[in-house]
Every structure is written in C-alpha cells, then in structure tokens.
C-alpha positions as CSV (number, residue, x, y, z in Angstrom):
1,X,-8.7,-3.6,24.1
2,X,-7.9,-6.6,22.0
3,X,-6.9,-5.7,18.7
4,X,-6.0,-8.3,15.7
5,X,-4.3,-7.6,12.7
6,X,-4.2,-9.5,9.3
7,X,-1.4,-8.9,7.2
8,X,1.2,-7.3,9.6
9,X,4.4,-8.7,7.9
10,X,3.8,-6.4,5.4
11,X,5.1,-2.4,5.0
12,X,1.6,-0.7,6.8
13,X,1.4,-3.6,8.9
14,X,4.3,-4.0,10.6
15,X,4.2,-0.3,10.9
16,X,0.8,-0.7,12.3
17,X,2.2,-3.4,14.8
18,X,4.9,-1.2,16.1
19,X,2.8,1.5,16.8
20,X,0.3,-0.4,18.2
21,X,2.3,-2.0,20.8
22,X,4.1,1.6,21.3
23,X,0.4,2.3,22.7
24,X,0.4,-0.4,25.2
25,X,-1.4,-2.8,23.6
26,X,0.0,-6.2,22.5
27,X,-1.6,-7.3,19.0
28,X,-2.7,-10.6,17.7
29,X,-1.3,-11.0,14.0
30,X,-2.5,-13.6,11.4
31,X,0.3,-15.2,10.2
32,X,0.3,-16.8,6.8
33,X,4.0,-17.7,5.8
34,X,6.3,-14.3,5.5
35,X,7.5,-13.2,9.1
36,X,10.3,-11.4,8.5
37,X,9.2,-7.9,9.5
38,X,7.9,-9.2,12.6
39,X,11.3,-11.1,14.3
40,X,11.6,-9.8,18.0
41,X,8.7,-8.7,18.5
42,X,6.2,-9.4,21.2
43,X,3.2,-10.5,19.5
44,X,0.3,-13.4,19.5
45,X,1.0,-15.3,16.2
46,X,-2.0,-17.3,14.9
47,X,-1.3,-19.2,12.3
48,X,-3.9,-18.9,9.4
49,X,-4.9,-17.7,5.8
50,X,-7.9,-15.1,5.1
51,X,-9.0,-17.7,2.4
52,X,-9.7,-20.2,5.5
53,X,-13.0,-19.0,7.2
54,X,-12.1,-21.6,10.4
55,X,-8.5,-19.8,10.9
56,X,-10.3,-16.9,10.9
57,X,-12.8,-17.7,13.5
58,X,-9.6,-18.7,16.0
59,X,-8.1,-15.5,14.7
60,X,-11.2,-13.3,15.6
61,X,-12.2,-15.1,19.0
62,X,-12.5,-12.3,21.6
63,X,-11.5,-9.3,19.7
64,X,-12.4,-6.1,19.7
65,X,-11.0,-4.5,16.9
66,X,-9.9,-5.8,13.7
67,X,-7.3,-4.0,11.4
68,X,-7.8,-5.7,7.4
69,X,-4.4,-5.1,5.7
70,X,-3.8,-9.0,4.4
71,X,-3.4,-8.2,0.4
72,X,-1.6,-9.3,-2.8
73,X,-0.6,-6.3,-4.4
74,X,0.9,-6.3,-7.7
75,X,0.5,-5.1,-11.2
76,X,2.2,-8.4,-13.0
77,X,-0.3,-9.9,-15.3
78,X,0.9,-13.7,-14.5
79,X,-0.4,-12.6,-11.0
80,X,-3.8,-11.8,-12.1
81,X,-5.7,-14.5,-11.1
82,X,-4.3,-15.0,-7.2
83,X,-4.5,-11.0,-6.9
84,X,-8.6,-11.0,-7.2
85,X,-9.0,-13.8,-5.6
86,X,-6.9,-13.3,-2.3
87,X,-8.4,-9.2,-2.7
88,X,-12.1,-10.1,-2.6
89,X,-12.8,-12.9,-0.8
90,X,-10.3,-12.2,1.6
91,X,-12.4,-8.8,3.0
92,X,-15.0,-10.9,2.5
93,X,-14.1,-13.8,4.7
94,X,-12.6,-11.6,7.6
95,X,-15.8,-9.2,7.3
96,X,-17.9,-12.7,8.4
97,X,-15.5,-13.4,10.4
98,X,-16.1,-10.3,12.4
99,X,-19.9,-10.8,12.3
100,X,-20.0,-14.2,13.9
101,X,-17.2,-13.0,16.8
102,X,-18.9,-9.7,17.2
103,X,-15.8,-8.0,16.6
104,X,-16.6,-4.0,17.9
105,X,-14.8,-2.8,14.6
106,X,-13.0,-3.5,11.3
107,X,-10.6,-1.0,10.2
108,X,-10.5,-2.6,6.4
109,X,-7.2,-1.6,4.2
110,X,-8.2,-0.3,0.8
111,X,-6.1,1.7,-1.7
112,X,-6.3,4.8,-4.1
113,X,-6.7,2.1,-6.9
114,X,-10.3,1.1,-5.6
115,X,-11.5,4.4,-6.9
116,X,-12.7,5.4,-10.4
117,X,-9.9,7.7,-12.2
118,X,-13.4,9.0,-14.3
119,X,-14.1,11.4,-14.6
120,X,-10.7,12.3,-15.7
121,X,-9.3,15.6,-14.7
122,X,-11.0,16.4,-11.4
123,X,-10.8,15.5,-7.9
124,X,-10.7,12.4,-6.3
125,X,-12.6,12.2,-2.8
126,X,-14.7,10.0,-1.5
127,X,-17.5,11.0,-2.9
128,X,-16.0,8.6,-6.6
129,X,-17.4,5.6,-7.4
130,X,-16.0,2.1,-7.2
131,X,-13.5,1.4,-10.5
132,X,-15.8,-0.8,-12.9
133,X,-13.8,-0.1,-16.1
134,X,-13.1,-2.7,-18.0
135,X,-9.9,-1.3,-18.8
136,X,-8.6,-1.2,-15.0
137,X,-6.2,-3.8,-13.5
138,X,-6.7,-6.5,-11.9
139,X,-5.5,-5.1,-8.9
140,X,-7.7,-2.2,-9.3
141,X,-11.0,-4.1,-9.5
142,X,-9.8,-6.6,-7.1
143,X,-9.4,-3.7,-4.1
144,X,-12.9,-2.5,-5.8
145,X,-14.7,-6.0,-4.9
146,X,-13.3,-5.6,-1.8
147,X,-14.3,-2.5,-0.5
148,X,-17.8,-4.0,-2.1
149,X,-17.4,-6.9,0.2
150,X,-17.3,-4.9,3.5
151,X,-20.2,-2.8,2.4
152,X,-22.2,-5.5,2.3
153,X,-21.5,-6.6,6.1
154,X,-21.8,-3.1,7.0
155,X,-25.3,-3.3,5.9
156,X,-25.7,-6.7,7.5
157,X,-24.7,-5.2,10.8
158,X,-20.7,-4.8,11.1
159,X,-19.5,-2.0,12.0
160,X,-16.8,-1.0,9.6
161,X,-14.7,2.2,8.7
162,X,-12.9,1.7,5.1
163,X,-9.0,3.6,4.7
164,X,-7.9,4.5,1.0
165,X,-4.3,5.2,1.3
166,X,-2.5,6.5,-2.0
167,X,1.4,5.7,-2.6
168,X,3.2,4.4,0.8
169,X,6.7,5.1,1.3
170,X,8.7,5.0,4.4
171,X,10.6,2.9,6.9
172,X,10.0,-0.4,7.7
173,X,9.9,-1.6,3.9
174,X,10.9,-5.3,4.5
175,X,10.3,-7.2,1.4
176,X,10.6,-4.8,0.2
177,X,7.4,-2.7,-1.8
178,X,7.5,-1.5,-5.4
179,X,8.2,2.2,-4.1
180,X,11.0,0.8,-2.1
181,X,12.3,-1.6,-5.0
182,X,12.5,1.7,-7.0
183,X,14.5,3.9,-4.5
184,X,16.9,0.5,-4.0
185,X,17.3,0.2,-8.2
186,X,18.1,3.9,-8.0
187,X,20.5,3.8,-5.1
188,X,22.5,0.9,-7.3
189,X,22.3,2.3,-10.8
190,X,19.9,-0.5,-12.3
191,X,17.4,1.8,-14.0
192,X,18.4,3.5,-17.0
193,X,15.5,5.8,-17.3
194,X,12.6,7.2,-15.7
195,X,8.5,7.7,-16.7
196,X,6.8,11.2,-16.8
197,X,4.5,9.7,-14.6
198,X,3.0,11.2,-10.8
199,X,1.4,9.8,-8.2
200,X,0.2,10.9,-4.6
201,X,2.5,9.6,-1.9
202,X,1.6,9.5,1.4
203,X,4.1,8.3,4.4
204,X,3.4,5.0,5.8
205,X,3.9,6.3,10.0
206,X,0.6,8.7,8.9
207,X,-1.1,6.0,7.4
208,X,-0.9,3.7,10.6
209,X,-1.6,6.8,12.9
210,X,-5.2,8.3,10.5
211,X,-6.0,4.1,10.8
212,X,-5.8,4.3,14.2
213,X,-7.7,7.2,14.7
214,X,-10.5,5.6,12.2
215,X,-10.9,3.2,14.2
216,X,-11.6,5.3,17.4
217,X,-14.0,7.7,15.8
218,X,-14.1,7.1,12.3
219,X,-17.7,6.9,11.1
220,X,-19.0,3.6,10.1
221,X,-19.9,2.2,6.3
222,X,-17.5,5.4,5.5
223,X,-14.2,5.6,3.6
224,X,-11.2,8.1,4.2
225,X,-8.3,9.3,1.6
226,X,-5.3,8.9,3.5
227,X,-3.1,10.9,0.6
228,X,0.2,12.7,1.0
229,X,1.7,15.2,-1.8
230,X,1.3,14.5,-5.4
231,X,4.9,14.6,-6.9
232,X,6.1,13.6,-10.4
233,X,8.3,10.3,-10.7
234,X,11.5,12.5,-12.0
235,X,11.1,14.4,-8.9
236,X,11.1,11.4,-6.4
237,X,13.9,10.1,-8.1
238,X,15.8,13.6,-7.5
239,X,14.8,14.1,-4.3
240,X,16.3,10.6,-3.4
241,X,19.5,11.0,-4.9
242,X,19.8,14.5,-3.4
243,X,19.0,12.2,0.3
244,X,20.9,9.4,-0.7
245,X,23.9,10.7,-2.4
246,X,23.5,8.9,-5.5
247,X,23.1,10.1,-8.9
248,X,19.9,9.6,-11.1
249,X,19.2,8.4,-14.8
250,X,19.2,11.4,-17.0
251,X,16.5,9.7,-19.6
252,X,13.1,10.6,-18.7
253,X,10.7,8.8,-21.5
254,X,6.9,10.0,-21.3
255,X,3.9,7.7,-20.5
256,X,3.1,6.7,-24.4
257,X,6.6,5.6,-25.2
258,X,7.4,3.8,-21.9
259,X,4.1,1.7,-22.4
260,X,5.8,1.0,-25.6
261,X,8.7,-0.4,-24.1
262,X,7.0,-2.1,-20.9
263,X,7.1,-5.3,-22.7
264,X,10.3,-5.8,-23.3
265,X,11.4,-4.1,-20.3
266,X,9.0,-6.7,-18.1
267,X,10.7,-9.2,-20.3
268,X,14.3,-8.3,-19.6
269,X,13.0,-7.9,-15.5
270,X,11.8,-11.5,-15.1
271,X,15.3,-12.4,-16.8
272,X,17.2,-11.0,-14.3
273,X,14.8,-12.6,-11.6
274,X,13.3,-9.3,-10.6
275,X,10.3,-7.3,-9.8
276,X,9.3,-5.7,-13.5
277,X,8.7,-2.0,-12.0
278,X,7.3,-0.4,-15.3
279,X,4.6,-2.9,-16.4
280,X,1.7,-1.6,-18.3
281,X,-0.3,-1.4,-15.4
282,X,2.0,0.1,-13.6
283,X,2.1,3.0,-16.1
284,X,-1.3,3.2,-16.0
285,X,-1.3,3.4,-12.1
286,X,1.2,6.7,-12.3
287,X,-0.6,8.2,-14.9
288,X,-4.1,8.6,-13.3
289,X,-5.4,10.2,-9.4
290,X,-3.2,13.1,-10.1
291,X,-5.0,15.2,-8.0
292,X,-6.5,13.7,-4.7
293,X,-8.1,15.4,-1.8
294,X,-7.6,14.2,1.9
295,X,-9.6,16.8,3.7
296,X,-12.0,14.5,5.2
297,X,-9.6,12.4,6.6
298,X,-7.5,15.7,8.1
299,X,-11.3,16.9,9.5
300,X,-12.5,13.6,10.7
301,X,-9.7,12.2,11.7
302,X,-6.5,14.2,12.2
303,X,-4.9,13.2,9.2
304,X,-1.5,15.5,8.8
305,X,0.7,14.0,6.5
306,X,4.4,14.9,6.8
307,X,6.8,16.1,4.1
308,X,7.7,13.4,1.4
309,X,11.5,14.8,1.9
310,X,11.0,13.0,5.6
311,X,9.5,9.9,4.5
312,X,12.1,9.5,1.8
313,X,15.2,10.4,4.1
314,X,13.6,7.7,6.9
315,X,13.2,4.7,4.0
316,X,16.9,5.3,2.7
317,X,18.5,5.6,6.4
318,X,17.0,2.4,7.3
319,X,17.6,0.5,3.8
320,X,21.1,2.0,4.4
321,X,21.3,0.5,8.0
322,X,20.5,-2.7,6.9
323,X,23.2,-2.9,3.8
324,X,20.3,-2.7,1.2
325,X,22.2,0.5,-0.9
326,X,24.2,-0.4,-3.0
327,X,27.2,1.8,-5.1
328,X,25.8,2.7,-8.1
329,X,27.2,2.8,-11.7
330,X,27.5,6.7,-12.8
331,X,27.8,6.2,-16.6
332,X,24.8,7.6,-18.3
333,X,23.6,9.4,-14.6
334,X,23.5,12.9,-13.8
335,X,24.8,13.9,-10.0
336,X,21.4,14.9,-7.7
C-alpha cells in the first residue's frame, strides 16, 4: 500500500511517520519548508504546499491512502488571516486532489475545536454540530470549514473518514507545540502563574494508532473523537513537576481574571520573542469541551487511550534527552 502524508514534520505527523514505517511501509511526505522532525529517516520527500493544487497532484500520483494533518494551528490573532486560509482550502485542495488520483482513502486531521462547545454543559460526541459562532476563533472556524470542505468531496465521491483529536501531548514534540511550550516554560520557571482552566488530553502514540485504524475500517463521510482524560491545567502542571522534578507556580488565577491579563501578558510574550501561551483564545480554548466522549472511536475503532501520567513522563524524557529542560528558578514556586 502506498500511503502519503501531508504535514509529517509536525507532532502527529512525524509520529504518524514513525509508526507507519514501523508497519513496513515506506511513506511519501509533502514537504513544505520545516524538516526537522523528519532528519534520518527513510522517506519519499516531495516538495510542495497544500495551497498548490499541481504539487498536489505529483504528491497524490499513485496513492492509496492519504493521511491530511498539513495545518496552521495557533490562537495569535496577528495569525488570523494565514490560519483560515491554509485550514480551509488546504482540505479542500488535497480532498480534489484525491478525487482526480483516485486516492482509495483520506484519513483528514480535524481537531476538538471544529465542534460547537453549545450547547454548554453537555457532552461532546459526534453527534455536535460544526462551530458557527461568531464568537469562536479563528482557528476554530477555520478547522470547521475544513471538515466542511471534505464533506463536500465525500458527497462528490471520495471516500473519507474525518479524526477529531482533543489536546495532544507526547514525544516527538519537535518545534515544539503549545502543550509542549508549556511543560518546557514549567521545567525552566518562566511562568509565574497558572489558569483554572481544563481541557481533554489525549496522547499523540494513540492518536497515530485510532488514525490508522480509521483508515482500515473507519466508516466513510464519518468523524471519530480521538479524546484522552479531561484534567484541570493546575493538575497537568503538578503532575509534570511531580515527573520532571521541578517545582510549579503557586498562583493559580481563574479564567475571568486571566482574560484580564492576556493582553498584557501576550504583550510582554512577543517581547521576549516567544509563543504567548495564555491568549484570549487560548483561554477560551481551556475553558470549553470539558466533558467529551470517545466511545465511538473505542467501538469503531479500538481507540484505548493510555494514562496522561505516561504521555507526560514520555514528552519530558525525551525533551530531557535532547537538552530542552532547563533549571528552573524556585522563588515564588511550590516543590511538586
């Protein structure tokens, strides 16, 4: 089988690489510019951009399955514009893509954030509606139009399964994500406080393996949860510094104030030349999905996700193998 995947230098893909090739099989990746996660490995590289419908054709020429993970994801306003562009008309350019190769499958790369967070309160499955809220992010509407995209082709004839996984954490975090930005600002002492937020977390070795199996018998036009364990910011951070060895911040500010503060504290980030963690949308982000049901993608498709403690301990060895952790400052900290 002849499998090509778009965005494999990033945390799922090069996961989804790996595992891929532990199979047997030797992938074809689009490459667009970052390659970092992929040194050493034995891969086809094509060079080409999911905006570019004739690098796309080269890309998809005799495949058989398709993995769609090629994404901007970010919650910075300034990135807006880029993020609903790349997020929509990428699915949509690989989707016709696969149409005119007659790909077997797409396996398309979704997120959590696609999903409506009303009504408020109950469970998420996959059963909600597409976000249309006005007050969403852009990233949120952009994953939305992009999950529209691919259910248009399915009803044009391409055969498509759609993956909704929730927070990813785990090893081979390369550029690294926001989840791994966080446990690395935690490991050095750079945040002086934590949110009252939660999210669902979901390890990034289970994502790869439910994608997998969605693509073997996953049904198509359908959508799977690939969620984890909901767990509360403060109690990531614990278990982390309980892992890593390293204390954690002892302010914990709830969602209203921090939103307050995101401003400045987005501000003071892009100062320092780094990722702003707690943006307003960011906020948002950890304070909605708090409860979120994977049962059809444990029924369908052997989705078992594995304890959070695992998927932390993994993400901190291997930041810790390659020099990433720093010492951290212990003033104002409490010991995990």
């Amino acid at each position: 089988m002849t499998v090509l995947v778009t965005g494999a230098s990033g945390h799922i893909g090069n996961n989804l690489v790996r595992a891929l090739m532990a199979r047997g099989e030797r992938p074809r990746v689009l490459v667009h510019d970052e390659i970092r996660a992929l040194a050493g490995l034995d891969v086809e590289r094509v060079q080409g951009d999911v905006l570019d419908p004739a690098s796309l054709d080269v890309a998809c020429a005799g495949i058989d399955v398709v993995y769609h993970l090629a994404a901007l994801i970010s919650l910075d306003a300034r990135d807006d514009e880029r993020v609903l562009l790349l997020n929509e008309h990428g699915p949509k350019n690989v989707a016709a893509a696969c149409l005119r190769a007659k790909v077997r499958r797409l396996v398309h790369f979704s997120s959590i954030h696609a999903l409506s967070s009303e009504p408020r309160g109950e469970m998420v499955t996959e059963e909600r509606g597409l976000t249309q809220s006005s007050y969403c992010t852009a990233y949120d509407r952009s994953k939305a139009l992009g999950e529209a995209q691919i259910a248009a082709a399915v009803k044009r004839g391409l055969d498509a399964v759609i993956v909704n996984p929730t927070g990813v954490v785990g090893p081979g975090d390369f550029m690294p994500s926001a989840m791994g930005e966080m446990l690395l600002q935690l490991s050095r002492g750079e945040l002086p406080g934590l949110v009252a937020g939660s999210f669902d977390w979901v390890d990034v070795r289970d994502v790869v393996s439910s994608a997998i199996a969605a693509a073997e018998r996953g049904q198509s036009g359908e959508r799977y949860i690939l969620g984890g364990a909901h767990a509360t910011i403060p109690e990531v951070a614990r278990l982390a510094g309980e892992i890593g060895g390293f204390p954690i911040p002892k302010m914990i500010s709830p969602i209203w104030l921090a939103k307050l503060a995101a401003p400045f504290a987005t501000g003071w980030a892009r100062l320092r030349n780094r990722r702003p963690l707690f943006t307003k949308a960011s906020l948002n982000a950890v304070s909605e999905h708090r409860s979120v049901s994977h049962e059809k993608a444990t029924r369908v498709l052997g989705h078992h996700p594995r304890p959070l403690r695992e998927s932390l301990t993994d993400a901190l060895q291997e930041f810790r193998e390659r020099g990433l952790l720093g010492a951290p400052n212990l003033m104002g900290r409490e010991p995990p």
